[in-house]
KEKE-3310 file (N, C-alpha, C; in steps of 0.2 Angstrom, whole numbers, plus 5000, padded with zeros to 4 digits):
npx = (5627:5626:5636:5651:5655:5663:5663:5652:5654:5662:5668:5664:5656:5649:5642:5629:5631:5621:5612:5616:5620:5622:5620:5623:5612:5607:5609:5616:5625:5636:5646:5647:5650:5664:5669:5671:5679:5690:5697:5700:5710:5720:5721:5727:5739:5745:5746:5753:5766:5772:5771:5782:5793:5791:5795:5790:5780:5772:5760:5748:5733:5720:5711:5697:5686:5671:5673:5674:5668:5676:5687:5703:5697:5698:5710:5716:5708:5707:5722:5729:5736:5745:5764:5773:5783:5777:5766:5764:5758:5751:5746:5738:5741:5736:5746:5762:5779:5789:5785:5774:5785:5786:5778:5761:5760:5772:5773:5770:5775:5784:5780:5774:5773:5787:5793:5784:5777:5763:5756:5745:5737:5730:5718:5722:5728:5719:5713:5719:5711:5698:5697:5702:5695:5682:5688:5693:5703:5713:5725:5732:5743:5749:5758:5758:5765:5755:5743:5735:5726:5711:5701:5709:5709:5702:5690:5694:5709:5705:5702:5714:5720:5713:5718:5732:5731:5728:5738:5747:5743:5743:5758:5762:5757:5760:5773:5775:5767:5751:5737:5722:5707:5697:5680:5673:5657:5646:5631:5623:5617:5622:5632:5632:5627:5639:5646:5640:5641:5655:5654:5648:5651:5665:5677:5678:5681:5691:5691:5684:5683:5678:5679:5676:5660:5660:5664:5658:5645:5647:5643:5636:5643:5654:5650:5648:5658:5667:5661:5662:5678:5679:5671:5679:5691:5690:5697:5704:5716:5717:5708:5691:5682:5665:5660:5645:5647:5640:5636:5651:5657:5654:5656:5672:5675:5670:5679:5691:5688:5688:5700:5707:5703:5704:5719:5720:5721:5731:5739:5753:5762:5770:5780:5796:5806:5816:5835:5841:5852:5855:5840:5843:5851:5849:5846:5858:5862:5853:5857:5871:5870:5862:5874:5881)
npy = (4467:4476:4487:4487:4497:4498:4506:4503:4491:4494:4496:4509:4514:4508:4492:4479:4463:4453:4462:4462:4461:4441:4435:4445:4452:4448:4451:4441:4429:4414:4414:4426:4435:4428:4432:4446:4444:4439:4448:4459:4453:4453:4466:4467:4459:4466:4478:4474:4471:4484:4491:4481:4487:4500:4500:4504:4503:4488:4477:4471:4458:4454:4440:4434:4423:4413:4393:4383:4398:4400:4406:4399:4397:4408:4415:4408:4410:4424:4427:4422:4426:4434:4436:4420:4424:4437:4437:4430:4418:4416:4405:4405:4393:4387:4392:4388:4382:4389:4401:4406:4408:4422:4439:4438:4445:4443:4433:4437:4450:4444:4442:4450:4460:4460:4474:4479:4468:4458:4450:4438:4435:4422:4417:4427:4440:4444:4433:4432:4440:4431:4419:4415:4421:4415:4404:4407:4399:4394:4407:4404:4397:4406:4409:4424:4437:4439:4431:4419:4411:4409:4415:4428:4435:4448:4460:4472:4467:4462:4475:4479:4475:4475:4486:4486:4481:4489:4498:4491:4488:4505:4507:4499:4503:4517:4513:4511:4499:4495:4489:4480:4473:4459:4451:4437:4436:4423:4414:4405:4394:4393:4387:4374:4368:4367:4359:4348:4345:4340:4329:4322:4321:4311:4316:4327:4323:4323:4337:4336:4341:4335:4345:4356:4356:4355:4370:4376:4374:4387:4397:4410:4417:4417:4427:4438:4440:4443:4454:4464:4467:4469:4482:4490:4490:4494:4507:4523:4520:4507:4498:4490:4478:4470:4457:4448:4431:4420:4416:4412:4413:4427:4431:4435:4440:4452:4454:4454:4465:4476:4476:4482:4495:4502:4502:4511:4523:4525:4535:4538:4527:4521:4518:4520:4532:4532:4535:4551:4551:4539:4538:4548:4542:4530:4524:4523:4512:4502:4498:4496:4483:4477:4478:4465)
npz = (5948:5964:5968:5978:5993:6004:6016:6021:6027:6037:6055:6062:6075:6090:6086:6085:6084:6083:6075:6063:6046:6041:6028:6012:6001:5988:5969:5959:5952:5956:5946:5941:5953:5957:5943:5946:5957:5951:5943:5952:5961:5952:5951:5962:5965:5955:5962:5972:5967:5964:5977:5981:5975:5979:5993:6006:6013:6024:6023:6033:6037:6045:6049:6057:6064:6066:6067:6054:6044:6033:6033:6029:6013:6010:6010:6001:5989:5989:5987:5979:5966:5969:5970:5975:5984:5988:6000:6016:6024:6041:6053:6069:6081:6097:6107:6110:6119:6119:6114:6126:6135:6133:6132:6127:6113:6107:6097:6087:6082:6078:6067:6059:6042:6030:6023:6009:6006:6009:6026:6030:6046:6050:6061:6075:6087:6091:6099:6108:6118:6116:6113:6126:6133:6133:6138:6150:6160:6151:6150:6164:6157:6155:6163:6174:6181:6200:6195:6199:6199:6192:6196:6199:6188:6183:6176:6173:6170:6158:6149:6150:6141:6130:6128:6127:6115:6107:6108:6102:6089:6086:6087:6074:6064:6063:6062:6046:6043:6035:6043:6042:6048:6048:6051:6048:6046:6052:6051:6065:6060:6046:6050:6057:6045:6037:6045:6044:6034:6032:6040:6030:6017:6012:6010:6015:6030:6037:6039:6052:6070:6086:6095:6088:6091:6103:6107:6098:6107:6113:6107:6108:6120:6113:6102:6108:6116:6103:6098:6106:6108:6097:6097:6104:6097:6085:6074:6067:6061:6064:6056:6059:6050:6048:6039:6031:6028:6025:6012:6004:5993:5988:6000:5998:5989:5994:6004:5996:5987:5999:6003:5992:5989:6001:6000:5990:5995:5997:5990:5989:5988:5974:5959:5960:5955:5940:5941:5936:5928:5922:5914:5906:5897:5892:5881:5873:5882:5880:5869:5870:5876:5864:5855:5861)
capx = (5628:5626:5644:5651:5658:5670:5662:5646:5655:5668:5665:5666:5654:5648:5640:5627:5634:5616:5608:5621:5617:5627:5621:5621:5607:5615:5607:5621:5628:5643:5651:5648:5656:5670:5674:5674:5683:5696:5698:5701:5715:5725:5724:5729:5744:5749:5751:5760:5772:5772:5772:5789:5798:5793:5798:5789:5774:5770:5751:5743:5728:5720:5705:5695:5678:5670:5676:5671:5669:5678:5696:5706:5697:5696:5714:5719:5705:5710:5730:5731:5736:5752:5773:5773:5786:5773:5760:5767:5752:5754:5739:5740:5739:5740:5757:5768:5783:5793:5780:5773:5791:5786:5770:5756:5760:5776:5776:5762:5777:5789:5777:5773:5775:5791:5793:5783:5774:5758:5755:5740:5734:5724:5716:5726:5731:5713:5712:5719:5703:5692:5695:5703:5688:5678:5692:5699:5708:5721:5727:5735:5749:5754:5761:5758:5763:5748:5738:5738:5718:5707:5699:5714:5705:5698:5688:5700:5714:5703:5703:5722:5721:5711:5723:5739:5732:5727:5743:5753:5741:5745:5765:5764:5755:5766:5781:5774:5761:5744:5733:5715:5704:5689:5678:5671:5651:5642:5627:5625:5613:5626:5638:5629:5626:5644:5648:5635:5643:5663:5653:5645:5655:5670:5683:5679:5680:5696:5693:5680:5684:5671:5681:5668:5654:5662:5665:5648:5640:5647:5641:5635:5648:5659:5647:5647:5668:5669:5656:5665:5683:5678:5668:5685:5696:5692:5701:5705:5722:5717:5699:5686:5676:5661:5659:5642:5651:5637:5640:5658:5660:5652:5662:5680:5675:5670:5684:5697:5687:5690:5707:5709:5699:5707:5724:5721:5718:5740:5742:5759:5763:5771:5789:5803:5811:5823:5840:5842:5858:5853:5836:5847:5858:5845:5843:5864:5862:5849:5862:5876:5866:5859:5876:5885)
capy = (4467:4481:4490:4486:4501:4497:4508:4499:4487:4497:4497:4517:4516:4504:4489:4473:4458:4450:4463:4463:4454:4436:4437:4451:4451:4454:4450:4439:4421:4413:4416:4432:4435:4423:4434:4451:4445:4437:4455:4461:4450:4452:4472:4468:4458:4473:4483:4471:4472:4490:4490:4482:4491:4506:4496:4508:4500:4483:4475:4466:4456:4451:4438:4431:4421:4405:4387:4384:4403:4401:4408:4396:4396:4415:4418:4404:4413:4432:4429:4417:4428:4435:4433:4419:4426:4445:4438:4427:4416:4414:4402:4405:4388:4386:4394:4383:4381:4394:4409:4405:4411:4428:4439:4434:4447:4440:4430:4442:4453:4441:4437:4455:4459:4467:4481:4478:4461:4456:4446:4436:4432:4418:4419:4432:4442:4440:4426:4433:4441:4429:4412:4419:4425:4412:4397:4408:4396:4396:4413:4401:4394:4411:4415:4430:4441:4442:4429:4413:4407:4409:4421:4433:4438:4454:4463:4476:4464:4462:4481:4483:4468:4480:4494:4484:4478:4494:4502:4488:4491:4512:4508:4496:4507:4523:4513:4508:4494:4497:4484:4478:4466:4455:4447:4436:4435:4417:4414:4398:4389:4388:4385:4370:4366:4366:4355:4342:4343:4339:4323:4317:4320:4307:4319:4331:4321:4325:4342:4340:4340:4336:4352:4359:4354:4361:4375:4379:4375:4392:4403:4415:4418:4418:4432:4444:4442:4446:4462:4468:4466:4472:4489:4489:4488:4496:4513:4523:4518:4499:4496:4482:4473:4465:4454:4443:4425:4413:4418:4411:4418:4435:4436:4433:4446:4459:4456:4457:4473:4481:4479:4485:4500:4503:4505:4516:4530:4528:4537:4540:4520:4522:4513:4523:4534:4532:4540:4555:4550:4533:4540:4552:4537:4523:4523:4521:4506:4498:4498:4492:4476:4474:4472:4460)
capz = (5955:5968:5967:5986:5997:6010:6023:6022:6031:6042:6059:6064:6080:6093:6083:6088:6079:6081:6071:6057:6042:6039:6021:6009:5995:5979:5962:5953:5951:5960:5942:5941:5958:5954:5937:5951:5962:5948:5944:5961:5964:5949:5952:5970:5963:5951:5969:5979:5964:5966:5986:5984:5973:5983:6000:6012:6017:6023:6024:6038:6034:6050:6046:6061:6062:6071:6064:6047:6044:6026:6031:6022:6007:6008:6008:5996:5979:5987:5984:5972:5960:5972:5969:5981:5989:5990:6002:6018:6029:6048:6057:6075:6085:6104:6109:6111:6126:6117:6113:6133:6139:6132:6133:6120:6107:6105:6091:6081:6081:6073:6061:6056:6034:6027:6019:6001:6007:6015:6028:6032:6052:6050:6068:6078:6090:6096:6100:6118:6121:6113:6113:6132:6139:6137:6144:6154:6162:6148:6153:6169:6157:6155:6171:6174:6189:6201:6191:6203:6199:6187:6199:6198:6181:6185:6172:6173:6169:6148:6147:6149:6136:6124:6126:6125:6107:6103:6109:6098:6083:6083:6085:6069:6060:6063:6056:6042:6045:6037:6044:6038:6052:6045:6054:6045:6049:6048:6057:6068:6055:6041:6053:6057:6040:6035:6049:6045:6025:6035:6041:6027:6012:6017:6006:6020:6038:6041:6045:6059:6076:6091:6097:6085:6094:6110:6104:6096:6112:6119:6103:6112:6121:6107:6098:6115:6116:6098:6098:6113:6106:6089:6098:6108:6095:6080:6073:6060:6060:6062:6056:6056:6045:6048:6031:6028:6027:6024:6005:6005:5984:5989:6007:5998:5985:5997:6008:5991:5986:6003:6003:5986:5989:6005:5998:5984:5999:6001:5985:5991:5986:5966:5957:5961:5945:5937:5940:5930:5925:5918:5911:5899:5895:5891:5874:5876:5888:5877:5862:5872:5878:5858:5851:5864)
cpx = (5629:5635:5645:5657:5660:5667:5654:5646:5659:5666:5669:5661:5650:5644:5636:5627:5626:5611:5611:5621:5624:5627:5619:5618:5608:5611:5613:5623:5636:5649:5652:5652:5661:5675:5676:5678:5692:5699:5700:5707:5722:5724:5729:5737:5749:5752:5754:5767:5776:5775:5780:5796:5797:5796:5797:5784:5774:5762:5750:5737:5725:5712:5703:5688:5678:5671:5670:5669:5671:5682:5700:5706:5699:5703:5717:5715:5707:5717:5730:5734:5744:5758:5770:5776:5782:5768:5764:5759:5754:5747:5742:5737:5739:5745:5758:5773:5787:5789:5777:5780:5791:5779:5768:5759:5767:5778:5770:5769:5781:5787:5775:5775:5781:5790:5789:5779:5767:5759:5749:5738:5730:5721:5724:5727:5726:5711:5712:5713:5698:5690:5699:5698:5682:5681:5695:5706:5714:5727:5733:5742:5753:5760:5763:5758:5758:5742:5739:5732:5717:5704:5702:5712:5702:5694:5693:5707:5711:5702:5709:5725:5721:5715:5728:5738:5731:5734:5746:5749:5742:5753:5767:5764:5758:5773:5778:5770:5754:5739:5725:5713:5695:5689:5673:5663:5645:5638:5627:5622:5619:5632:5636:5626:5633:5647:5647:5640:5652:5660:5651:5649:5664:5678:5684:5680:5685:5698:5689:5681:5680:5673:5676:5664:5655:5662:5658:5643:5640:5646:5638:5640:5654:5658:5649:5654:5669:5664:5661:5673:5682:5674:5676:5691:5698:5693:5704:5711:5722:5710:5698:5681:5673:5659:5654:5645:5649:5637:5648:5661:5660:5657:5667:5680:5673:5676:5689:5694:5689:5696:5710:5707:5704:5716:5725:5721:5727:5742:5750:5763:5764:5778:5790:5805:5816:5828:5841:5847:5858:5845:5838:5850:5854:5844:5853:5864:5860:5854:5868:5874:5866:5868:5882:5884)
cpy = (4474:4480:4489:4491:4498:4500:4506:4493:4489:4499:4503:4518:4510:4498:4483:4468:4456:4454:4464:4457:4447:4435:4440:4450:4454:4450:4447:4431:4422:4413:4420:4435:4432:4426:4442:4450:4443:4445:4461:4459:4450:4459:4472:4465:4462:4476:4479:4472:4478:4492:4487:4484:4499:4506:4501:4507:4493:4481:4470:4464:4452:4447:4434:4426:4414:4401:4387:4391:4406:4406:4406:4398:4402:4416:4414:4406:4420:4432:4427:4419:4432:4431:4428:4420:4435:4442:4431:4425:4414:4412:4402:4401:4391:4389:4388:4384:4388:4402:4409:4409:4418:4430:4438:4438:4445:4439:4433:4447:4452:4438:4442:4454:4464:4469:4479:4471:4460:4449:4444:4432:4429:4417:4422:4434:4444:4436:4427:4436:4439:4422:4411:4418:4419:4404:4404:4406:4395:4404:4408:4399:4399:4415:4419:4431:4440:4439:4420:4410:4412:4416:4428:4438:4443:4457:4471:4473:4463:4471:4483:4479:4472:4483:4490:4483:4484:4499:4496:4490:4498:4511:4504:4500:4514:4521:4508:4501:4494:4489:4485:4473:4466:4454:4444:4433:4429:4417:4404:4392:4389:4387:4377:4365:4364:4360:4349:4340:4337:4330:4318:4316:4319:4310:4326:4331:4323:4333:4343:4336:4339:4341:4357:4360:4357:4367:4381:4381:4384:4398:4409:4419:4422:4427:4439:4446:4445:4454:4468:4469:4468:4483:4491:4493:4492:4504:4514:4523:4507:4495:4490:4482:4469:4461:4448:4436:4419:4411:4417:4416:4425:4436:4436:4439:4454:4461:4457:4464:4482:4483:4480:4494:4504:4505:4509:4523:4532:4529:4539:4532:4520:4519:4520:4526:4533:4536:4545:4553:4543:4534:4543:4548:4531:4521:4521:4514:4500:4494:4492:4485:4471:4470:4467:4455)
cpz = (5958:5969:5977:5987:6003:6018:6025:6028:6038:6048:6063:6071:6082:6088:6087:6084:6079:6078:6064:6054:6041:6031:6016:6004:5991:5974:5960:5956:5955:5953:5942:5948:5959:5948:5941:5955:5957:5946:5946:5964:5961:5949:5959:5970:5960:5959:5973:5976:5964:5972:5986:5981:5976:5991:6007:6017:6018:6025:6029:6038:6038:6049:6055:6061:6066:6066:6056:6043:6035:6029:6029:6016:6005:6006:6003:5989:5982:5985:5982:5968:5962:5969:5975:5985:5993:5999:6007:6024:6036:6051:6065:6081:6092:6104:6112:6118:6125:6118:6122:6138:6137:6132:6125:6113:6105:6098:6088:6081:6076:6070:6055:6049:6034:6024:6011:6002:6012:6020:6029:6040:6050:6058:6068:6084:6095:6100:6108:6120:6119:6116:6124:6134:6139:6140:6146:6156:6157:6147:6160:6164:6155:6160:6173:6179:6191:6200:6195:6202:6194:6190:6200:6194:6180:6176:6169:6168:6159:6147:6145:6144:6130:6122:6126:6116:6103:6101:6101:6091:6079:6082:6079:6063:6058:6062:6052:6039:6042:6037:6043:6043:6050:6047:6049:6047:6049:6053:6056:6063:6049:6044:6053:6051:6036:6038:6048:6036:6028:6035:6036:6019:6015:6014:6011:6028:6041:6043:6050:6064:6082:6094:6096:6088:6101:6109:6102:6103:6115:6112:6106:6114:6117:6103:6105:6117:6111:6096:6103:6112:6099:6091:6100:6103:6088:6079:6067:6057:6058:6062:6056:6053:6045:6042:6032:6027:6026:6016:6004:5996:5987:5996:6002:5992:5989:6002:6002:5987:5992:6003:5997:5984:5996:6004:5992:5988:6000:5992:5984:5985:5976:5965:5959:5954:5947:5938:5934:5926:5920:5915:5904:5895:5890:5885:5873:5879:5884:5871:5864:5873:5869:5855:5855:5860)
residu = (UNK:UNK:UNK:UNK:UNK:UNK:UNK:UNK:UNK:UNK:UNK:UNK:UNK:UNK:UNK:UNK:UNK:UNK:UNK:UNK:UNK:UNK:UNK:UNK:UNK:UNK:UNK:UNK:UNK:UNK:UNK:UNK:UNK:UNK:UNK:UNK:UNK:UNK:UNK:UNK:UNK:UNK:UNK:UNK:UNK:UNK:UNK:UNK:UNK:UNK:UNK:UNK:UNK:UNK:UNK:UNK:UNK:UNK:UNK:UNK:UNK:UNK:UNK:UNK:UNK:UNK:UNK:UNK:UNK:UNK:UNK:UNK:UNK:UNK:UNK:UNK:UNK:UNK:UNK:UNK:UNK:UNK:UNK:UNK:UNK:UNK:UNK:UNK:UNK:UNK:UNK:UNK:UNK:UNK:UNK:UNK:UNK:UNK:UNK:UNK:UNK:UNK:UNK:UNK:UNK:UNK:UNK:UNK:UNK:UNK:UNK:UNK:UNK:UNK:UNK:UNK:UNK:UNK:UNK:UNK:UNK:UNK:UNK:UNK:UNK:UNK:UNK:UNK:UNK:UNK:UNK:UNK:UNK:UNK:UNK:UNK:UNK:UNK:UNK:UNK:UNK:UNK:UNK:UNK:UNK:UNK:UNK:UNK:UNK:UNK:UNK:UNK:UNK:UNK:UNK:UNK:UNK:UNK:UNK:UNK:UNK:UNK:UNK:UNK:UNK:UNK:UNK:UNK:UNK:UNK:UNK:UNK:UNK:UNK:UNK:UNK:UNK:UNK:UNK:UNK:UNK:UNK:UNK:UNK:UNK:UNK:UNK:UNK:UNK:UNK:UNK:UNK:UNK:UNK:UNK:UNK:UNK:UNK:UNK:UNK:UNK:UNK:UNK:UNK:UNK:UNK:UNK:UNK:UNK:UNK:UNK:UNK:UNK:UNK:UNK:UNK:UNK:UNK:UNK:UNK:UNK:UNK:UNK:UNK:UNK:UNK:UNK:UNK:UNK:UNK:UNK:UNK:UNK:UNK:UNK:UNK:UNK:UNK:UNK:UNK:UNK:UNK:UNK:UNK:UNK:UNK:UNK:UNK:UNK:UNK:UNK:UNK:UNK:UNK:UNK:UNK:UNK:UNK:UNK:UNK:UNK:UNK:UNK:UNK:UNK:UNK:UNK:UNK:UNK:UNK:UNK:UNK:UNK:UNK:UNK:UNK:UNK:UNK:UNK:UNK:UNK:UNK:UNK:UNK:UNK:UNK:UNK:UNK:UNK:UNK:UNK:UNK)
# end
């Protein structure tokens, strides 16, 4: 298999989602990509073990992509192999009556990783400028100063959206935050493909929604919000990544080789020594323990 580099996928300057491949042509089997990524994930596992005995960093693991997309499955074969307590998963429905009583970024705050832990956004804190822009109208239940119609919505008012997120993503990351955001890239044909599998194998009906099918219709849309909010948004504090995702093996193995790759750059992240004073001692310690 072609070795996969991280900045092949990294989006460092303006980008056209519809010339960006959905799936990357690789020479190898769904086992052979099943035994790399197995490998991927049990070093990833060593460093979260790592990461919390040095308790200075935490990981943000922000995954986005249209329905069917494969973000579930992705995050359930990349952490698998996690403490369950290292790796913590936050799906971001609707806000609710509570998170409404404050602004959007709210509860993406109070969901952030401690120190030594990842977290995984399953949709995120995009969602405001995505699934937003093209219902607007749910921006109304936000009750925003100044924002009394739908018309309110200035094009001005989604720029100070960009920079608010940009702004929260630089203060996260200068205390100690380093965030990772995927998009996961499926083109509309195996969208449609997966869809049709939901309806016809009956082990799978219950996860399709005609919400789907609404949804879909505004593809476009969707692709135009998310190109423009990904050009918007990425940095070298809080990169993106566009990942092929009609290959669901190969997407979940390229996204657990980026962020495997991507944190070997905090060479800083190592255990803690030992106190001198019980270093000298240790062979002492060991003895006391032996003849209790």
């Amino acid at each position: 298999m072609k070795s996969i580099n991280p900045d092949d996928f990294k989006v460092v300057r303006p980008i056209e989602l519809s010339k960006m491949p959905t799936l990357l042509a690789v020479d190898s089997s769904d086992e052979e990509e099943e035994d790399k990524l197995d490998k991927v994930r049990e070093k990833l596992s060593a460093l979260q073990d790592v990461m919390y005995a040095h308790n200075r960093y935490g990981v943000l693991i922000c995954l986005q992509g249209m329905d069917t997309s494969g973000k579930d499955s992705l995050i359930r074969e990349v952490f698998k192999e996690f403490n369950s307590r290292g790796v913590v998963v936050h799906s971001f429905k609707t806000p609710n009556s509570t998170e409404l009583e404050h602004d959007y970024l709210w509860r993406h705050y109070l969901a952030l990783p401690e120190k030594g832990k990842f977290a995984v956004f399953n949709r995120t804190h995009y969602e405001n400028v995505l699934v937003t822009r093209v219902h607007p109208e749910y921006i109304m239940n936000e009750n925003l100063p100044g924002i009394e119609t739908v018309e309110d919505i200035t094009p001005q008012f989604w720029e100070n959206r960009m920079e608010q997120i940009r702004n929260f993503e630089k203060h996260i990351t200068q205390n100690g935050t380093i965030v990772l955001k995927f998009f996961l890239h499926m083109s509309k044909e195996e969208q449609r493909g997966r869809l049709l599998r939901r309806l016809e194998e009956e082990n799978k009906n219950w996860k399709f929604s005609t919400g789907d099918l609404k949804e879909r219709e505004r593809w476009a849309d969707y692709m135009h919000y998310y190109q423009e909010a990904i050009n918007n948004t990425s940095s070298e504090y809080a990169p993106w990544y566009v990942v092929p995702a009609d290959d669901k093996e190969m997407c979940r193995y390229i996204v657990g080789k980026i962020i495997w790759e991507e944190m070997q750059k905090h060479t800083d992240i190592k255990e803690p020594e030992l106190d001198d004073k019980i270093k000298a001692n240790i062979e002492m310690y060991k003895e006391i323990l032996r003849k209790e």
